[in-house]
Structures are given as C-alpha cells and as structure tokens.
C-alpha positions as CSV (number, residue, x, y, z in Angstrom):
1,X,48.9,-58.5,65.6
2,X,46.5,-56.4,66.2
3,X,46.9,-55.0,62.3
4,X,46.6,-58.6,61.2
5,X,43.3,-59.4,63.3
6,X,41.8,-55.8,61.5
7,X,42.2,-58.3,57.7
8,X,39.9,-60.5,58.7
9,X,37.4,-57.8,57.8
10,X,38.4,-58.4,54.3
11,X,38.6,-61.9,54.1
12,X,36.1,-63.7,51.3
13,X,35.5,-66.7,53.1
14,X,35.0,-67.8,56.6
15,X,37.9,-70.5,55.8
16,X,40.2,-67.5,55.3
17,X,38.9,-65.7,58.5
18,X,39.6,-68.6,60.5
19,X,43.4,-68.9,58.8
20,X,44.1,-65.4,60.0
21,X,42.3,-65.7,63.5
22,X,44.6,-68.6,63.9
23,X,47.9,-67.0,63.1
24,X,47.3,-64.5,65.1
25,X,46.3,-66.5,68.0
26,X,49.8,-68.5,67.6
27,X,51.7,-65.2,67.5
28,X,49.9,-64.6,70.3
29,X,51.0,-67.7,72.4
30,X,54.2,-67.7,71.3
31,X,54.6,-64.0,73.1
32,X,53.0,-65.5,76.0
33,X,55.6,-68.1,76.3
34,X,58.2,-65.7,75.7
35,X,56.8,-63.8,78.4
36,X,56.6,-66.7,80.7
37,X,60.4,-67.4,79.5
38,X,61.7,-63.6,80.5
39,X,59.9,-63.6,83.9
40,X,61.1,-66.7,84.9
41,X,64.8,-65.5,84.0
42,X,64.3,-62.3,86.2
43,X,63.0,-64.8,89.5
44,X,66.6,-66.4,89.2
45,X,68.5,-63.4,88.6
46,X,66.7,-61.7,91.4
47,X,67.3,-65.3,93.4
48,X,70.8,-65.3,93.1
49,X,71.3,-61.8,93.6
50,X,69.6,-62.4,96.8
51,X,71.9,-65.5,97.5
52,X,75.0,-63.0,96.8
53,X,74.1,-59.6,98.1
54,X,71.4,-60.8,101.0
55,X,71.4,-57.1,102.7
56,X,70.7,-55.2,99.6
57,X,67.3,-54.0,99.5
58,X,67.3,-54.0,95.5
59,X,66.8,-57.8,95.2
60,X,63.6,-57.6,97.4
C-alpha cells in the first residue's frame, strides 16, 4: 500500500490522485476489518479455552 500511495506522485491529474488515494484507502479498511475479524476469533478461542481448561494460566 504504502508503494501504491508513493504513485500518486506521478499522477497527471488530481482526478487520478484521488483514484489512487481511494484504493488505497479501501485496501486499507479492508485490512482493518480483517484485523477486527482475527481478533475477534482469538477472544473466543481464548473464551472457550478458558471454559475448558479454567486453571490454566495460558488462557489468561
């Protein structure tokens, strides 16, 4: 992303800037979400490891 953001430097238009600012910005919150999506998986897992195992000290 961070590659993409450096064309905008040689973009011809401001049109075009914008185009690129704006895929990189989805990439970006797509990522986020995916983020979002793996933390939330890791809360259960360490939830039902928890409900399983409650004396182990690794689900804490």
């Amino acid at each position: 992303m961070i590659q993409e953001m450096f064309t905008v430097i040689k973009s011809e238009t401001p049109e075009e800037a914008d185009g690129i600012l704006r895929k990189v910005m989805n990439k970006a919150n797509l990522a986020n979400e995916d983020w979002g999506t793996i933390q939330t998986i890791i809360s259960y897992g360490k939830l039902l490891g928890k409900l399983t195992f409650p004396e182990a000290v690794i689900f804490n």
